[in-house]
SERO-4910 file (N, C-alpha, C, O; in steps of 0.05 Angstrom, whole numbers):
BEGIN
 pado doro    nc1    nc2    nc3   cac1   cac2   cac3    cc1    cc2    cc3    oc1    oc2    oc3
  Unk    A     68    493    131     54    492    105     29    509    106     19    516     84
  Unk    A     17    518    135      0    535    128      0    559    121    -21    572    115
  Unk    A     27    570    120     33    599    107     41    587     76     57    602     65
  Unk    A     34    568     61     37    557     43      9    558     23      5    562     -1
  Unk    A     -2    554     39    -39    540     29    -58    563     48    -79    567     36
  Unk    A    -56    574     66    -67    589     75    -89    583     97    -98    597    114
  Unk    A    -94    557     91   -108    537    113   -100    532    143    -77    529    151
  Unk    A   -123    530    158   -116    530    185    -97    510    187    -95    492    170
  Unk    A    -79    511    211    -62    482    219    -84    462    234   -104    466    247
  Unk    A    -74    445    227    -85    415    229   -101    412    258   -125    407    261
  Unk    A    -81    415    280    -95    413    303   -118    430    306   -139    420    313
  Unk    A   -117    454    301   -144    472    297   -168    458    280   -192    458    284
  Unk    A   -152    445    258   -187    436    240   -196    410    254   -220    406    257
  Unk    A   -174    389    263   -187    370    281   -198    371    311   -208    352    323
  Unk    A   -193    402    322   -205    412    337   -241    417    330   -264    411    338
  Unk    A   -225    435    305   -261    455    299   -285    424    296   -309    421    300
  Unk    A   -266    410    289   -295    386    266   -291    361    296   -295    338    286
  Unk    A   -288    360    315   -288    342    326   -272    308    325   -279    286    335
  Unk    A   -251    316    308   -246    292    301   -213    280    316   -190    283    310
  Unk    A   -226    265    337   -208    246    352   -210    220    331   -228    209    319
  Unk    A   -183    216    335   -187    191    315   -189    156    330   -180    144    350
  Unk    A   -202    153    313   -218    124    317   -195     97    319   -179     94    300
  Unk    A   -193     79    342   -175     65    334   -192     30    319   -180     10    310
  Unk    A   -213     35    320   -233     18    299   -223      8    264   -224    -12    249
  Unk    A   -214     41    263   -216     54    236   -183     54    231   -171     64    213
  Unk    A   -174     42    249   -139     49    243   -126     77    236   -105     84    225
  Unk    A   -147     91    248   -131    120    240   -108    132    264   -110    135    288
  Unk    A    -89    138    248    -71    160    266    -72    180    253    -68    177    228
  Unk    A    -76    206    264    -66    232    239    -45    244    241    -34    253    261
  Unk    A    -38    246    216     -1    257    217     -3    284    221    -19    291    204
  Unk    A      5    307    236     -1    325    243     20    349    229     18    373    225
  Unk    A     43    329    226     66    346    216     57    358    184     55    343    164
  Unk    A     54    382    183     57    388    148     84    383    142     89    367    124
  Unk    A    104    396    153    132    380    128    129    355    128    129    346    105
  Unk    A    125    339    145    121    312    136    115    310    112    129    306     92
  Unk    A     80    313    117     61    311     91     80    317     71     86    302     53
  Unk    A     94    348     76    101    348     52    125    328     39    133    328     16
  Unk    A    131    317     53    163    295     52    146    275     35    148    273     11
  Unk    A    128    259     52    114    242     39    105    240     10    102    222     -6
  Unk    A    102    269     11     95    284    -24    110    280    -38    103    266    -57
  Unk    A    138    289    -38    157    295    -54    166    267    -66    174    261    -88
  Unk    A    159    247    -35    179    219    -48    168    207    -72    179    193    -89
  Unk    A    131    218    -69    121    208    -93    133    218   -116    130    204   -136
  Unk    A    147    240   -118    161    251   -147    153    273   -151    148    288   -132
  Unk    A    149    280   -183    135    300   -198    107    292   -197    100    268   -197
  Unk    A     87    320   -195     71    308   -188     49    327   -204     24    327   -202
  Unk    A     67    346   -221     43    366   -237     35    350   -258     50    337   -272
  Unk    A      3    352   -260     -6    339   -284    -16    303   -277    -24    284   -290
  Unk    A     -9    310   -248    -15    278   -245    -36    267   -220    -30    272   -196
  Unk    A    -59    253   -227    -75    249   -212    -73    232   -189    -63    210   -194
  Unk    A    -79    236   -167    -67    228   -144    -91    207   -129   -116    209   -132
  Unk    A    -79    193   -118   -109    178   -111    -95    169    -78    -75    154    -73
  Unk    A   -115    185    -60   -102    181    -37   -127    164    -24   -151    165    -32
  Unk    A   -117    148     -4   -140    133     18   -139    130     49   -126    115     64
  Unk    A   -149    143     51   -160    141     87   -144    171     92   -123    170    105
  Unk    A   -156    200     80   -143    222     81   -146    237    105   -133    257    110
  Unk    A   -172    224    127   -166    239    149   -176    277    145   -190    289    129
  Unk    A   -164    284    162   -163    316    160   -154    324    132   -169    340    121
  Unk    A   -141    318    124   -130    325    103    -98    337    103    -92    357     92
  Unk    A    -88    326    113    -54    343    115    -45    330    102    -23    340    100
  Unk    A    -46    305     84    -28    294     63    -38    308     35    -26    316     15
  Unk    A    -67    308     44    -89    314     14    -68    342     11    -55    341    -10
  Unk    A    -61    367     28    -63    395     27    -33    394     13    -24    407     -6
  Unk    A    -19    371     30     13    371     11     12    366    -13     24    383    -27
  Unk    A     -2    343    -28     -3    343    -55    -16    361    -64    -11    362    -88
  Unk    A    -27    374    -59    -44    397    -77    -31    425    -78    -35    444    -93
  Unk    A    -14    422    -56      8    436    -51     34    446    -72     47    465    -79
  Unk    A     31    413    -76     62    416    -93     53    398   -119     65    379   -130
  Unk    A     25    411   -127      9    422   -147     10    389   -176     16    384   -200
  Unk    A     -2    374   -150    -12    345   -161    -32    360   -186    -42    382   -181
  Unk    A    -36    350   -204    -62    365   -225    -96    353   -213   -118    363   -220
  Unk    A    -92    332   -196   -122    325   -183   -109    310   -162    -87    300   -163
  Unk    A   -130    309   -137   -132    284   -119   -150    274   -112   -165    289    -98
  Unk    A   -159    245   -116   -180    235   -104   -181    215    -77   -178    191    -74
  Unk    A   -183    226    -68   -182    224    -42   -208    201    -23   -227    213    -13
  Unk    A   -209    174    -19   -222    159    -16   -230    160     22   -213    153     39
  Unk    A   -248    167     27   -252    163     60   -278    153     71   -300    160     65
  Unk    A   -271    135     89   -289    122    100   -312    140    116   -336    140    114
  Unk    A   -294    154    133   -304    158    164   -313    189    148   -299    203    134
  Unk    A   -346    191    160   -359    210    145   -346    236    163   -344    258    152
  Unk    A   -341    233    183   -335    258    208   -311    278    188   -312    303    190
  Unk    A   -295    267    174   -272    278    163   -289    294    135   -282    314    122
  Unk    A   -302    285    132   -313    307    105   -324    333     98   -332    341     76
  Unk    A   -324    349    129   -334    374    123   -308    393    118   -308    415    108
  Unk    A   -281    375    131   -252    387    135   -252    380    110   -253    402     99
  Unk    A   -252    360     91   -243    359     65   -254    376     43   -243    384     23
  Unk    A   -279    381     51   -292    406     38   -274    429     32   -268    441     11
  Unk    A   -269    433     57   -256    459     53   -231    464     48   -220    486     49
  Unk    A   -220    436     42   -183    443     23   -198    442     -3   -186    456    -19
  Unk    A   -226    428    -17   -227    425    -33   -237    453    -46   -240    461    -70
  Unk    A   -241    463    -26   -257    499    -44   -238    514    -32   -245    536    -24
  Unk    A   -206    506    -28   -189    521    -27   -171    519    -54   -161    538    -67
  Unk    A   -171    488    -59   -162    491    -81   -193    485   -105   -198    461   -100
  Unk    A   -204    490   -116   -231    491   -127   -217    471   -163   -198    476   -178
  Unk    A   -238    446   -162   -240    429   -176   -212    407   -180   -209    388   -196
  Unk    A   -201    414   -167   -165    393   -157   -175    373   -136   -159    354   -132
  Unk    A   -205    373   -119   -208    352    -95   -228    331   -114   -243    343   -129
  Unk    A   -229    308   -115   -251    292   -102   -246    275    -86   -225    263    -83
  Unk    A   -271    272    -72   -273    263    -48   -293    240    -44   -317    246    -46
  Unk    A   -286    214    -38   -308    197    -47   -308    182    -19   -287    172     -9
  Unk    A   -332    180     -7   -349    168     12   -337    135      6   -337    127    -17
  Unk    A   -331    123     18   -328     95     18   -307     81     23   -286     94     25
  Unk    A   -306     58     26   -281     32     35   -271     29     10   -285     20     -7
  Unk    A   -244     38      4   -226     29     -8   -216      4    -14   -196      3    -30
  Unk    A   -227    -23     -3   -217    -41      2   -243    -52    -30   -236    -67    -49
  Unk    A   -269    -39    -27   -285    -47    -44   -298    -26    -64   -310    -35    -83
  Unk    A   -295     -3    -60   -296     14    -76   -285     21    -98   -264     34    -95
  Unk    A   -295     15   -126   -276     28   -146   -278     59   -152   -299     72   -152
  Unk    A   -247     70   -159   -253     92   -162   -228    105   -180   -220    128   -180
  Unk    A   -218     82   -198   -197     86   -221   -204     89   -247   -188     97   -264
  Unk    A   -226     85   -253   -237     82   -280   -240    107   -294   -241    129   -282
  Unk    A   -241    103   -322   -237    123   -330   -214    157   -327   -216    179   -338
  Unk    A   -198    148   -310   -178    173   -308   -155    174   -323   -135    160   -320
  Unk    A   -161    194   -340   -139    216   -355   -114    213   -350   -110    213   -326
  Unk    A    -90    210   -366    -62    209   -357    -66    196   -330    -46    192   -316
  Unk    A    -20    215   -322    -10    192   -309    -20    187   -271    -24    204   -254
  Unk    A    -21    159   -268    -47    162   -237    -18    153   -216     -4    134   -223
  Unk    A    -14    170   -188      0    154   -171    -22    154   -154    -44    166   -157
  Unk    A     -8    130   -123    -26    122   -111      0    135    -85     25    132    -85
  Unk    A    -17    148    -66     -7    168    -40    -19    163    -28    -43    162    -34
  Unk    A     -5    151     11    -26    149     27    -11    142     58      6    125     64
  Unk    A    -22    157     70     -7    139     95    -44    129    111    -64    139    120
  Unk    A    -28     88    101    -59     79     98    -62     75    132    -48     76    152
  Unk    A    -92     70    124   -103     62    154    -86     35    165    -77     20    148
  Unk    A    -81     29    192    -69      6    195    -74    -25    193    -58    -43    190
  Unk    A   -111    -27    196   -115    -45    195   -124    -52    172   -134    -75    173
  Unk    A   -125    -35    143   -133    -40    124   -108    -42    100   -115    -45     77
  Unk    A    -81    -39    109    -54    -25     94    -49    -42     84    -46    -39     60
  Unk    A    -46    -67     94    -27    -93     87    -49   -103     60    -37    -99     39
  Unk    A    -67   -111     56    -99   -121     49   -100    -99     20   -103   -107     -3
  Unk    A    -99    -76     26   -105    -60      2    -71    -62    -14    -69    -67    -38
  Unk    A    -52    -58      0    -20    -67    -17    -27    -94    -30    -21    -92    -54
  Unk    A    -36   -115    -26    -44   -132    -36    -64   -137    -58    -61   -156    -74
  Unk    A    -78   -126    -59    -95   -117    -85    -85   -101   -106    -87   -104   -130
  Unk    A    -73    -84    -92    -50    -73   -127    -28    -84   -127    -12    -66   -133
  Unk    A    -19   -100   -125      7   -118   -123     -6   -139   -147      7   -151   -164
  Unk    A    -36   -140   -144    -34   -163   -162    -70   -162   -181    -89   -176   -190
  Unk    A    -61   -138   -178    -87   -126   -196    -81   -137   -225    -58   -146   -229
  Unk    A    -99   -136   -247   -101   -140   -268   -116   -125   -290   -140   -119   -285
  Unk    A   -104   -115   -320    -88   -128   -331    -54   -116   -316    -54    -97   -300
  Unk    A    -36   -124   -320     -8   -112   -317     11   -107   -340     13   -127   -355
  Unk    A     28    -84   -347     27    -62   -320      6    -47   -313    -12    -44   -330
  Unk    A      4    -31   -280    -24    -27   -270    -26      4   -286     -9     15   -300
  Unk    A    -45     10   -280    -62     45   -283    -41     67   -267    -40     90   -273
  Unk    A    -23     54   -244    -14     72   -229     17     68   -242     24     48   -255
  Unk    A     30     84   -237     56     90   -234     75     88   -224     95     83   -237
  Unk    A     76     92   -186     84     87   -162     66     85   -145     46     98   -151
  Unk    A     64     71   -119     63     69    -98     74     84    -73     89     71    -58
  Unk    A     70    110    -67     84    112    -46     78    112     -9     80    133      3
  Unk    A     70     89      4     48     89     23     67     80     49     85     63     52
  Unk    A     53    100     67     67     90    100     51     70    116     27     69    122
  Unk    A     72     54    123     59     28    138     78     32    171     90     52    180
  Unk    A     72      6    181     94      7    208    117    -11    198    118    -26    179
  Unk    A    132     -5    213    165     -4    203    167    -37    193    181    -46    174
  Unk    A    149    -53    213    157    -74    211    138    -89    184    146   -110    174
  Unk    A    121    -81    178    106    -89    157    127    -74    126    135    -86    107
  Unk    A    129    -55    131    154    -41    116    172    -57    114    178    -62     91
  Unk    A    181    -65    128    207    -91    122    206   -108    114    228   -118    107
  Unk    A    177   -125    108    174   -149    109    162   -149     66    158   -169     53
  Unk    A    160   -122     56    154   -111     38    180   -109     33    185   -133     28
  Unk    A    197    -99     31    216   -104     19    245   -126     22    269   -125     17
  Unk    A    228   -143     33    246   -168     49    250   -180     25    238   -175      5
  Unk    A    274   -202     27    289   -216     -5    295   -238     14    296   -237     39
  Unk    A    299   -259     -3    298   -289      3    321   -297     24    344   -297     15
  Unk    A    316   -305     54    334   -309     65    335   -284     92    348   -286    113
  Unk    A    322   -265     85    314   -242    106    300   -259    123    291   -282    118
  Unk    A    301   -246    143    291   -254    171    254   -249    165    238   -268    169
  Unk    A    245   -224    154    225   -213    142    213   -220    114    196   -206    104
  Unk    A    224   -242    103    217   -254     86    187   -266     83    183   -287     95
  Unk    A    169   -257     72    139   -274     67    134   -264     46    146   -255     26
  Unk    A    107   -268     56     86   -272     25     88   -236     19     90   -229     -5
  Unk    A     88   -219     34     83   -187     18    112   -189      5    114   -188    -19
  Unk    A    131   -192     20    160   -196     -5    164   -206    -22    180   -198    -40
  Unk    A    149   -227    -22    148   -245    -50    122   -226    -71    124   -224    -96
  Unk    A    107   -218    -59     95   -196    -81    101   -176    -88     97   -168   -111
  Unk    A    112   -165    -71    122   -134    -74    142   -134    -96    140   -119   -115
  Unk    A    169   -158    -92    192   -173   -104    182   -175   -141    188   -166   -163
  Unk    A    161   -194   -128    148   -200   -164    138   -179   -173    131   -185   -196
  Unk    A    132   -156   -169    115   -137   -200    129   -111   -187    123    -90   -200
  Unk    A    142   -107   -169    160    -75   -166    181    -80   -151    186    -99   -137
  Unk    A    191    -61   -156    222    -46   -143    214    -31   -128    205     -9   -136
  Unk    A    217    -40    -92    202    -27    -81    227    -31    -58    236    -53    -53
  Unk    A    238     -3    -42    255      5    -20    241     22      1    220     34     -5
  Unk    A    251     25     28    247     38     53    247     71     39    263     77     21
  Unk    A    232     87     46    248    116     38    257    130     60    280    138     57
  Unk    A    246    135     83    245    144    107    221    136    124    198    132    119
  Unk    A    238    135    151    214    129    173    203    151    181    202    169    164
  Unk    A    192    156    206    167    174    219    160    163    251    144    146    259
  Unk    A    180    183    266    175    174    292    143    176    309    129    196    310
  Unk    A    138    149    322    107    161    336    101    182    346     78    186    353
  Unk    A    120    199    349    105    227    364     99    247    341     94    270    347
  Unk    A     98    240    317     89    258    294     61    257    288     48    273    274
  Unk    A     52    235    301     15    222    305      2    237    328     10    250    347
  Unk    A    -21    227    317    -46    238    339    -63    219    337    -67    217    313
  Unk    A    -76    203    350    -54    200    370    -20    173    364    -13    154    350
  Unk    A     -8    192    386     17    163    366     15    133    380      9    125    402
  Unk    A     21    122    359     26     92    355     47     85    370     66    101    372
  Unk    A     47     58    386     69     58    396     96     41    386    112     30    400
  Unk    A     96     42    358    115     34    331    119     60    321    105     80    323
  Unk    A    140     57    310    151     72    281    133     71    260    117     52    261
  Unk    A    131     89    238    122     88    209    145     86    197    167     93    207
  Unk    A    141     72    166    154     75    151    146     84    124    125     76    114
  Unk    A    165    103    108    148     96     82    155     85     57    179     85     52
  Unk    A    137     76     40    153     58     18    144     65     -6    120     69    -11
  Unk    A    170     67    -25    159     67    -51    162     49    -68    184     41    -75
  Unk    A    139     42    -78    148     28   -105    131     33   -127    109     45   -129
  Unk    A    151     17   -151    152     26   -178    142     -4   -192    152    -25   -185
  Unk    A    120     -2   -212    116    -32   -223    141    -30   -236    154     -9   -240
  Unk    A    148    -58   -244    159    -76   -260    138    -73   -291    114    -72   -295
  Unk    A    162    -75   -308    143    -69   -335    140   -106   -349    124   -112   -367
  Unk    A    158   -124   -336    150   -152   -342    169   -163   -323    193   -165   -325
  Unk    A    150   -170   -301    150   -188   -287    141   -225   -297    128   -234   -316
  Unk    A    157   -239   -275    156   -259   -284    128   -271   -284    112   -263   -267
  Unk    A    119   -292   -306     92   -294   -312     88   -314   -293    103   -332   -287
  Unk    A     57   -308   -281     45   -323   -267     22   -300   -255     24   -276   -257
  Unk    A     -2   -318   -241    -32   -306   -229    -30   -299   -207    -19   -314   -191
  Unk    A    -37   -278   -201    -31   -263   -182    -47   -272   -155    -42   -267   -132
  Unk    A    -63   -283   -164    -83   -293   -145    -76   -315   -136    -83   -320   -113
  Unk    A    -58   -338   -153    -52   -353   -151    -27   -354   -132    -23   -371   -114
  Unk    A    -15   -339   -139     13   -333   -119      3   -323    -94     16   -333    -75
  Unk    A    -11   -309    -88    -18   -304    -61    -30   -321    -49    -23   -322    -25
  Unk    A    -49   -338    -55    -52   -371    -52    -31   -385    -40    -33   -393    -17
  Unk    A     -7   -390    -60     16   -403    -58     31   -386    -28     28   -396     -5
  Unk    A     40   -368    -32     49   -360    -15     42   -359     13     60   -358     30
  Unk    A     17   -360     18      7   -351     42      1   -380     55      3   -384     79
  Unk    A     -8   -402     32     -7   -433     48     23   -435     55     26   -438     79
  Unk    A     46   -434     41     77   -428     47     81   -416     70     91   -432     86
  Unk    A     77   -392     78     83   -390     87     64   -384    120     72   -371    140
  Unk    A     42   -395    116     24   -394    139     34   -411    163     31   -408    187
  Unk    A     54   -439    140     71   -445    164    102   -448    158    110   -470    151
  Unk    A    115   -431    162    139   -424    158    147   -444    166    145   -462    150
  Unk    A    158   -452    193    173   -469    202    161   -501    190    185   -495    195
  Unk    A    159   -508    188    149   -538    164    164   -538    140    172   -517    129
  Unk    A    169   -568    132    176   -556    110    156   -555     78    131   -554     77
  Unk    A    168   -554     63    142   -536     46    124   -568     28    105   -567     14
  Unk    A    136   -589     35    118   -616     20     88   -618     48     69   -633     44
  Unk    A     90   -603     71     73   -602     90     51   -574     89     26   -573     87
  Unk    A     69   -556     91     58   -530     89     33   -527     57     11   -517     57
  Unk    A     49   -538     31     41   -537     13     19   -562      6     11   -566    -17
  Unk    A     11   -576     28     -5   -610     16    -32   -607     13    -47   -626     10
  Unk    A    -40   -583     13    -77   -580      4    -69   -568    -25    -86   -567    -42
  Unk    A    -43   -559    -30    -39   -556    -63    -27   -567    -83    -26   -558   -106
  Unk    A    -13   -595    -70     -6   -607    -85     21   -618    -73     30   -638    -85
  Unk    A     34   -608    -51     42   -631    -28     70   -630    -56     77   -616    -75
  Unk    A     79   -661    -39    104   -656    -54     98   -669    -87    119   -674    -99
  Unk    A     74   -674   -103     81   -686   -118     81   -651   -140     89   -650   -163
  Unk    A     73   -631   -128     76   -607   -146    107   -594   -141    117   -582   -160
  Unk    A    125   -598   -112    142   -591   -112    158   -610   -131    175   -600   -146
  Unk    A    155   -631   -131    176   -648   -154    173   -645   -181    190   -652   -198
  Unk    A    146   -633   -187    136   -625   -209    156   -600   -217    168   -595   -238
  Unk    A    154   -585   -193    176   -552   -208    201   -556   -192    209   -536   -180
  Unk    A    216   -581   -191    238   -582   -192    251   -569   -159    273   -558   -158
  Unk    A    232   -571   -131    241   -565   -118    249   -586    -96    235   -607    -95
  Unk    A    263   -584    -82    267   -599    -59    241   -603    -41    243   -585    -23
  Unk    A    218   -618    -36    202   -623    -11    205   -609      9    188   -594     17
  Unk    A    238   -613     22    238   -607     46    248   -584     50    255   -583     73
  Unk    A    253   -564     38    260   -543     43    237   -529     51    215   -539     45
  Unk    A    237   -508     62    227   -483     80    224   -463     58    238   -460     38
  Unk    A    197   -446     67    180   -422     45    202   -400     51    202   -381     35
  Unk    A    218   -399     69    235   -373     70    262   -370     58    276   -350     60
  Unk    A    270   -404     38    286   -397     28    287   -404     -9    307   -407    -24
  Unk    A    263   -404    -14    248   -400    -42    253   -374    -52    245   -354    -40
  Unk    A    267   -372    -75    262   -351    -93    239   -336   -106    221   -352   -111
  Unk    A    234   -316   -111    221   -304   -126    200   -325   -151    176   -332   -153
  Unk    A    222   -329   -163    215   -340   -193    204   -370   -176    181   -379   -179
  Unk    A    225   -382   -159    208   -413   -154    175   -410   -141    158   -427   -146
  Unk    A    171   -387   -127    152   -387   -121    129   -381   -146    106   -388   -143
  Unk    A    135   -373   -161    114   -362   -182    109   -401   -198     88   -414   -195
  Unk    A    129   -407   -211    132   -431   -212    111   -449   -208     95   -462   -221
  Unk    A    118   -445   -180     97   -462   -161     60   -451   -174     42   -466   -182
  Unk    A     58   -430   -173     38   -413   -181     34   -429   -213     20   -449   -213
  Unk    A     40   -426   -224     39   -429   -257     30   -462   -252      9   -469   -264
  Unk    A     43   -480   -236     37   -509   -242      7   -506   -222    -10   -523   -228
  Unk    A      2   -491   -204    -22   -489   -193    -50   -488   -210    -67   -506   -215
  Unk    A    -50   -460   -218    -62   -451   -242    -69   -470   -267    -89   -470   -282
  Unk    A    -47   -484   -268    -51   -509   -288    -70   -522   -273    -93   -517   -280
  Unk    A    -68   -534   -258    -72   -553   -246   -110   -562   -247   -125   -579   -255
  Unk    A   -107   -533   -234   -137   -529   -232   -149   -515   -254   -167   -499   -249
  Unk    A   -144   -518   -269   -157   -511   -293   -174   -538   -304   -187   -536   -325
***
């Protein structure tokens, strides 16, 4: 891709700027440009559409979307070391970058933007699961974004698009399940990192749901995560700081059954009589 964009290859700019990556910071950097550019594509069409990437690193994902001529990217990064490299895709492509200093996890940086927004990223590791979780159940719905297209490790990837009765079944499946249509697209072997991981990547896309089943999002991740914090119990135990079995008899479930073989909808359920509850 650098006979593409005209920009040095990757290993040279994380050479020139010093940047070994931090395992603090969960960074690996993808070094491969076709990658990047794979990663790009799965997001879709992408002219005219503002991109909002996080934890961009060097920039080899940033250079693919801008590449294959996203109409903006904003690009969220923590680690200040990476910003003199982002400079300079951004005055390669001149007024297509911003670049914003800060944690994604608390930083807003959606407001106010023009047409249609996807969200691109192959996220940091220890922040991936935590930030999927916040747009899973952001509010109002449907969100600001479009798709999701973000690389995790294979096994967190699975457990995102896990369905009731999967081995990988929890609480990110039960969210992911409730507000998108969300599948594997392709993996990403560790030797495509710098340094590599000693897992697979995966990457995933998803698409909101335009009416999902009603219930608080906050509330369900609540539900879910006392559920399934202890899987093996069954759920009149797991669930008794929320209402134990007299809320399971309330939404018509069995006590003794197990959080891994709850549906979608029963779990929201559960959510909705919560929400009541404590109101």
């Amino acid at each position: 891709m650098s006979a593409i964009d005209g920009l040095p290859p990757l290993r040279d700019v994380i050479a020139t700027h010093g940047l070994d990556a931090k395992k603090a910071l969960g960074q690996n950097f993808l070094l491969d440009l076709n990658l990047t550019q794979k990663i790009a594509r799965a997001a879709g069409l992408l002219n005219g559409v503002t991109v909002i990437e996080v934890g961009p690193g060097p920039g080899g994902l940033t250079r693919a979307l801008l590449a294959l001529d996203a109409g903006s990217v904003i690009a969220i990064e923590r680690d200040a070391r990476c910003l003199p490299a982002l400079a300079e895709v951004g005055a390669h492509y001149p007024g297509r970058l911003r670049v914003i200093e800060g944690d994604a996890l608390t930083h807003g940086y959606d407001d106010g933007i023009a047409g249609p927004v996807k969200i691109v990223a192959n996220l940091p590791y220890n922040v991936g699961t935590q930030l999927l979780v916040n747009w899973l159940t952001v509010e109002p719905w449907p969100p600001a974004y479009q798709s999701l297209t973000l690389m995790f490790q294979r096994e967190v990837a699975e457990r995102i698009v896990a369905r009731p009765g999967d081995s990988a079944y929890g609480r990110l499946g039960v969210l992911a399940g409730w507000r998108t249509e969300a599948r594997i697209v392709f993996d990403v072997p560790p030797q495509a990192f710098t340094p590599p991981p000693k897992v697979t990547s995966s990457v995933v896309h998803l698409v909101p749901r335009a009416d999902p089943v009603a219930c608080e999002g906050p509330v369900l991740a609540r539900v879910t995560q006392a559920a399934f914090g202890q899987r093996r119990k069954m759920l009149r135990q797991s669930l008794k700081a929320l209402g134990g079995e007299e809320l399971l008899t309330k939404a018509a479930i069995d006590p003794t059954r197990r959080a891994e073989t709850l549906s979608i909808e029963e779990f929201c359920t559960l959510a909705r009589l919560v929400a009541s509850w404590n109101r």
